[in-house]
C-alpha positions as CSV (number, residue, x, y, z in Angstrom):
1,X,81.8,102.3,137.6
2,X,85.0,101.3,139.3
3,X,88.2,102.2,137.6
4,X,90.7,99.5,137.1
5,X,94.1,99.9,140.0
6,X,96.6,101.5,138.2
7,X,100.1,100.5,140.1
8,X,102.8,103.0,139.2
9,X,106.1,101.3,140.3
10,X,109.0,103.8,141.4
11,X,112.4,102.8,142.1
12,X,114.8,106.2,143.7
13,X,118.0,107.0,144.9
14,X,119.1,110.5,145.7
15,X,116.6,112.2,143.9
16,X,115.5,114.4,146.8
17,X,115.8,117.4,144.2
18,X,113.5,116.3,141.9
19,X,111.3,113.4,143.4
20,X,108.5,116.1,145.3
21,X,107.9,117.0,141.4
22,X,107.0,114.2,140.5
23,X,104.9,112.8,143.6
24,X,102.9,115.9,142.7
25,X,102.6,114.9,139.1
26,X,100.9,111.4,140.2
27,X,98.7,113.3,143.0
28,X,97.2,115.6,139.9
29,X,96.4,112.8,137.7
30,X,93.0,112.9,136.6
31,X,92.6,109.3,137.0
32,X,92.2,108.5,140.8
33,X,92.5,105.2,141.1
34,X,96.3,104.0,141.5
35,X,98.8,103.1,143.9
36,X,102.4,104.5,143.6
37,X,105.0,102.2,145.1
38,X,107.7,103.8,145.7
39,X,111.2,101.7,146.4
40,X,114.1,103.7,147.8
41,X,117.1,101.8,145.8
42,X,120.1,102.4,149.2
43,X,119.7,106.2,149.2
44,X,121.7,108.5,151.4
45,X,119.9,112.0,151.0
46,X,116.5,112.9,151.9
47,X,114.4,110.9,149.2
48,X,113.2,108.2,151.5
49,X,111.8,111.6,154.0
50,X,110.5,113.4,151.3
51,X,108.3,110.1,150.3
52,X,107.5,109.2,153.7
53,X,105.8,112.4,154.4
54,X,103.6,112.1,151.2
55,X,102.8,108.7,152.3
56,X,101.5,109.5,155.4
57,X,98.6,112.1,153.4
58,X,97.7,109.5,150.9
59,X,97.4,106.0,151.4
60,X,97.3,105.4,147.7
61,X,101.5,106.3,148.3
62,X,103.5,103.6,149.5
63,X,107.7,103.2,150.4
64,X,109.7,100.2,151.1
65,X,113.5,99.8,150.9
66,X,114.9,97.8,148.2
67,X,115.6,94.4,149.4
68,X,118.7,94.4,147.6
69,X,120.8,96.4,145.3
70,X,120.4,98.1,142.2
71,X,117.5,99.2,139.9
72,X,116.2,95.6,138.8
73,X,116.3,94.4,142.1
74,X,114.4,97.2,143.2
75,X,111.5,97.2,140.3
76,X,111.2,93.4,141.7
77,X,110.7,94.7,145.0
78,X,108.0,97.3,143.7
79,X,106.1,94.4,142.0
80,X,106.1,92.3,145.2
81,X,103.9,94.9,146.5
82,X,101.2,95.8,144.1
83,X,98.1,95.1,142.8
84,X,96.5,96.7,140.0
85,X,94.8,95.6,137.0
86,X,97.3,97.8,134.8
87,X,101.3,97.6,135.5
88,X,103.2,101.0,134.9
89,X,106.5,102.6,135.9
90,X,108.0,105.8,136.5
91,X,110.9,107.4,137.4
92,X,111.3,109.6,140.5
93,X,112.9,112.6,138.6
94,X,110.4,112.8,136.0
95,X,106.6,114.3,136.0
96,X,103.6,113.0,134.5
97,X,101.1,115.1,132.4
98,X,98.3,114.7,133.9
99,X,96.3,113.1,131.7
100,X,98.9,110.0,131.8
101,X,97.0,107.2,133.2
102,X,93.5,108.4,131.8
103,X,94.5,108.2,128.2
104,X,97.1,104.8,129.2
105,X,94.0,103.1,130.8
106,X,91.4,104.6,128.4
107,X,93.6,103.3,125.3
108,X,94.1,99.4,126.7
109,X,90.3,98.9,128.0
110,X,89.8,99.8,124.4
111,X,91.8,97.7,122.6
112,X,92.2,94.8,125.3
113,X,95.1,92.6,126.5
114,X,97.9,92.1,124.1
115,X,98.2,95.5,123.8
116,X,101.2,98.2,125.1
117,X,100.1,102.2,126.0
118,X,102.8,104.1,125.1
119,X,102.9,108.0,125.3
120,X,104.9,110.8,123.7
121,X,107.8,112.4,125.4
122,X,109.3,115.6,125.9
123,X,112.6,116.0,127.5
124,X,113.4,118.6,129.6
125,X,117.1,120.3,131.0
126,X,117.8,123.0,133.1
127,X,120.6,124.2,130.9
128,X,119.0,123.6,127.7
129,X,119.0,120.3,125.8
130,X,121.6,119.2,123.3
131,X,120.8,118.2,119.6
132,X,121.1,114.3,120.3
133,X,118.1,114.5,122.6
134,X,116.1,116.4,120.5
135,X,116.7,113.9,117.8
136,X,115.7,111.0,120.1
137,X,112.5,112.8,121.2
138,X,111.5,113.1,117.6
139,X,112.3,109.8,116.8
140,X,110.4,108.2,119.3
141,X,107.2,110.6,119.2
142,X,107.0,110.1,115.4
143,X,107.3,105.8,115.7
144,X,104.8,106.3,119.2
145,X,102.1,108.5,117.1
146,X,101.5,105.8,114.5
147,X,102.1,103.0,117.3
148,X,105.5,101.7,114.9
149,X,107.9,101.3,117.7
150,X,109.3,98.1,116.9
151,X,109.6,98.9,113.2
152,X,113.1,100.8,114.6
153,X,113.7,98.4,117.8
154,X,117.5,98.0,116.8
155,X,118.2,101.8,116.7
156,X,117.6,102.8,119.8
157,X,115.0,101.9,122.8
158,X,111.2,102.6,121.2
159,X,109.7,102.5,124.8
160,X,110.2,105.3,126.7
161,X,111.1,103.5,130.3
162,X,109.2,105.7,132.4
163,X,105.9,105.9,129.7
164,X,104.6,102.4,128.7
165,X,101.5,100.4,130.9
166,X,100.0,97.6,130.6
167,X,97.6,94.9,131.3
168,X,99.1,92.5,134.6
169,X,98.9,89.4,132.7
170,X,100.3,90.5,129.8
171,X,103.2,91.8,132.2
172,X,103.5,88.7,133.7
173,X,103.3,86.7,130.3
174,X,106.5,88.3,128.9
175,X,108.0,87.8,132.1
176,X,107.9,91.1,133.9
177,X,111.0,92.4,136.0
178,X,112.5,89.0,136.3
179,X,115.4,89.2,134.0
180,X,118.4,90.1,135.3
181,X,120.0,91.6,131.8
182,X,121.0,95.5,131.3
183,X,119.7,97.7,130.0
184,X,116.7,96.8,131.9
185,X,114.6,99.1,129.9
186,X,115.3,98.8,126.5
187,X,115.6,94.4,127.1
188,X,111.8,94.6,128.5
189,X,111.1,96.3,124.9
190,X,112.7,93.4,123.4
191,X,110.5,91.4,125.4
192,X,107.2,93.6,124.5
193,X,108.2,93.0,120.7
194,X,108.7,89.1,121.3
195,X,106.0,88.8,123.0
196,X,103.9,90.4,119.9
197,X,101.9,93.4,122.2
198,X,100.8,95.8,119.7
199,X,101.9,99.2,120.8
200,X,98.7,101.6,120.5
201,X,99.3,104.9,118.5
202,X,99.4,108.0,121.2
203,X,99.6,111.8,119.4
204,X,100.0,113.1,123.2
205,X,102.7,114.1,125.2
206,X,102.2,111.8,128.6
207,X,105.6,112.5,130.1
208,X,108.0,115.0,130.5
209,X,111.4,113.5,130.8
210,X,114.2,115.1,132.8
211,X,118.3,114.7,132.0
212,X,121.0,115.8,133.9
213,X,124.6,115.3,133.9
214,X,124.5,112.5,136.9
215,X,121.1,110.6,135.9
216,X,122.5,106.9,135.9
217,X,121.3,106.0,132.4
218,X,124.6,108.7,131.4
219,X,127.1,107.3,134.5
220,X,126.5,103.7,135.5
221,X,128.5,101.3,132.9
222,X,124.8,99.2,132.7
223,X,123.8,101.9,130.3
224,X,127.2,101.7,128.1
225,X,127.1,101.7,124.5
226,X,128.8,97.9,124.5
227,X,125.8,96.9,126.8
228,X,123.1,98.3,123.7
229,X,125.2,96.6,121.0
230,X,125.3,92.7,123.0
231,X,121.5,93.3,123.6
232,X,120.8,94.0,120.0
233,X,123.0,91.1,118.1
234,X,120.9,88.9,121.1
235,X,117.9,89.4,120.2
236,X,118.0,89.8,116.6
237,X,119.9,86.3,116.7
238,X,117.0,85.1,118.5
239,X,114.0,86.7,116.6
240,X,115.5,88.0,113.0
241,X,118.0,86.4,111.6
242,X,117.5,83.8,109.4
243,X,120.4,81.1,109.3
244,X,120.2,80.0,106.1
245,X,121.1,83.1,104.5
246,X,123.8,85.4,104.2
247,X,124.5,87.8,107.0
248,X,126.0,91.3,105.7
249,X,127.2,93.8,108.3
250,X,127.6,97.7,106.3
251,X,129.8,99.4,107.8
252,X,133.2,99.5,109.6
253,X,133.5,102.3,112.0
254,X,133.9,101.8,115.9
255,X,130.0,100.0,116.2
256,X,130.6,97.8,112.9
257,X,134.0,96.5,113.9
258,X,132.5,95.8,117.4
259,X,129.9,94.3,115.6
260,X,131.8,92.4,113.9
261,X,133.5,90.8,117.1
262,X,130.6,90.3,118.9
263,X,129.5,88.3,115.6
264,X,132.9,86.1,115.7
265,X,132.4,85.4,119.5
266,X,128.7,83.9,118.1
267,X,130.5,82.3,115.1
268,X,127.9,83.6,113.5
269,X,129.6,83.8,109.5
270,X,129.3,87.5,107.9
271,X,130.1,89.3,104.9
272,X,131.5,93.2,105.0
273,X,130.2,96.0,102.8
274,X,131.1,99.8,103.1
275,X,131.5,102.5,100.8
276,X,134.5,103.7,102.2
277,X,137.3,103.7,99.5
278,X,140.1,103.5,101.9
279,X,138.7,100.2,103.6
280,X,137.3,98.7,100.4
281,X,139.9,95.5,99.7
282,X,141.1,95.7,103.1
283,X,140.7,93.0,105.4
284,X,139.9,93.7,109.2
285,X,139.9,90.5,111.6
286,X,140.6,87.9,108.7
287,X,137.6,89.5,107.1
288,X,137.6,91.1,103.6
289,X,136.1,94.7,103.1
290,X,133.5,94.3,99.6
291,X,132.0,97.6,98.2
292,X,128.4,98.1,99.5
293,X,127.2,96.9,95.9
294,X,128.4,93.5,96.8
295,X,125.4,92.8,98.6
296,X,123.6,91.8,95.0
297,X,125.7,89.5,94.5
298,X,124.5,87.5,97.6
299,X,121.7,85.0,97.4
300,X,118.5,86.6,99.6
301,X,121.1,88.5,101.9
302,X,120.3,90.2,105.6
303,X,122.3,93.1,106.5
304,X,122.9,95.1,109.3
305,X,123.9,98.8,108.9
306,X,125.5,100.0,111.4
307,X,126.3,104.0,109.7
308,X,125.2,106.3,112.0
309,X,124.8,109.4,109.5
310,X,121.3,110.0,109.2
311,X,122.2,110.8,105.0
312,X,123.6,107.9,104.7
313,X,121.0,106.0,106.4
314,X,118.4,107.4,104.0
315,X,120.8,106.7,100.8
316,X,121.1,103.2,102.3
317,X,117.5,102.5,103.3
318,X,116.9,103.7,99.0
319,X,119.4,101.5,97.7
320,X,117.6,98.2,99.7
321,X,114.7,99.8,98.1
322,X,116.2,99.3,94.7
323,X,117.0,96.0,95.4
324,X,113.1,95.3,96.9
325,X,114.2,94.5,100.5
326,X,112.1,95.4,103.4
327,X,113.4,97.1,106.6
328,X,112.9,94.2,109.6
329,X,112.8,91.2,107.4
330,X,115.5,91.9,105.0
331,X,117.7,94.8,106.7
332,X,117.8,96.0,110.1
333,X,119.9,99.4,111.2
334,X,121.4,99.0,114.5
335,X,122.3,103.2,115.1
């Protein structure tokens, strides 16, 4: 039986270090039928060579220039010229295990359209990784083995850029490439969760991801933590908050004061907890400070938590346990 055209979209740009690794990852895939489109994003090295030659051994490689600038424009460039069943992408400095597209495609014929394939990760550095990307890694395998990605969506990004596929139609449904809002990566997720895909549970590592000091997601101000925060409040305003009651943001370090603007600029009303002793009373843009236990005093509050400490954030997520509130509907931590 024919298998169903995997296309594996690829935008590059001065990855000629890294990009012959992963060319070779797709070309050992045990799943055969795909077609890797490959969009050099302006490069001035040797990626655009390096590409070419592969092309010209297998047809199922192909390379166009970006019609434009930047990594959107170029995944819209990709899409212009492929044509499989199932829509994937890549990155041209990672590798793929290679039993990627054979467990992605295996997974969504099972379970149909309106699903997402997701994979594990593992991240890989030449100089060793630090903590913080070890933590992210375990994070995201733990929600991506039960398939409970969204149930942390305002944390961090629960699809793994270069790991998800998924049916065309269901690509095209949410929308696709054609939004032109940064992170690109983590607002398709937002899109994935809106659009109600359910992610399928994956206990297999599908992708080995590479950092390094100049990969854009750490240089380019796209990927800057203000970016995140304006992408979160957006879509939580859109699919989570609930108007007619009381909005509580915890915490009033660097990410809840800038919370906290973004909120005024929405003139979006909020209350303030912490448990901070020095901040409690105080008043921080015309805003009073309340200790965290004035949240039962509100009427069916939400809250945003926005405490980063990962003790905390466990003696926060019990005490909305005490008060029977459910993470998603009645809280939602944003770090």
């Amino acid at each position: 039986m024919l298998q169903p055209l995997v296309s594996i979209l690829i935008p590059f740009k001065n990855t000629e270090a890294f990009i012959a690794e992963c060319l070779n990852s797709i070309l050992n895939q045990s799943y055969y039928n795909w077609e890797a489109i490959f969009i050099d994003d302006n490069s001035n090295d040797n990626s655009y060579t390096i590409v070419e030659n592969y092309a010209v051994k297998d047809y199922r490689i192909k390379v166009y220039k970006n019609h434009s600038q930047g990594i959107i424009e170029a995944l819209k460039t990709a899409y212009q010229h492929c044509s499989g069943d199932y829509i994937t992408r890549m990155d041209s400095d990672d590798i793929m295990t290679p039993i990627r597209l054979n467990i992605m495609v295996a997974n969504l014929e099972k379970h149909g359209k309106k699903h997402l394939a997701v994979g594990q990760v593992k991240y890989f550095r030449a100089d060793g990784l630090s903590d913080g990307f070890a933590r992210y890694e375990s994070w995201l395998n733990a929600l991506t083995a039960v398939g409970k990605n969204y149930s942390e969506i305002y944390k961090e990004c629960v699809i793994p850029s270069p790991c998800w596929m998924l049916h065309k139609d269901d690509f095209e449904a949410c929308n696709g490439f054609n939004s032109d809002i940064y992170p690109e990566d983590y607002e398709l997720a937002f899109r994935f969760y809106k659009a109600g895909y359910t992610c399928i549970p994956c206990d297999k590592i599908l992708l080995h991801w590479r950092d390094y000091s100049t990969r854009t997601s750490r240089t380019h101000e796209h990927y800057a933590e203000n970016s995140f925060l304006d992408l979160k409040v957006k879509y939580f305003l859109e699919l989570n908050y609930d108007a007619s009651r009381p909005l509580a943001i915890w915490g009033a370090g660097h990410k809840g004061k800038t919370l906290a603007k973004i909120l005024l600029k929405e003139n979006i009303p909020y209350f303030w907890i912490c448990d901070n002793p020095k901040k409690i009373g105080k008043h921080i843009y015309d805003q009073e400070l309340f200790n965290f236990d004035y949240i039962a005093e509100l009427k069916n509050p939400q809250s945003i938590v926005t405490v980063a400490n990962s003790k905390a954030q466990q003696e926060i997520t019990s005490y909305f346990e005490t008060q029977k509130m459910q993470s998603m509907i009645d809280y939602f931590f944003f770090c």
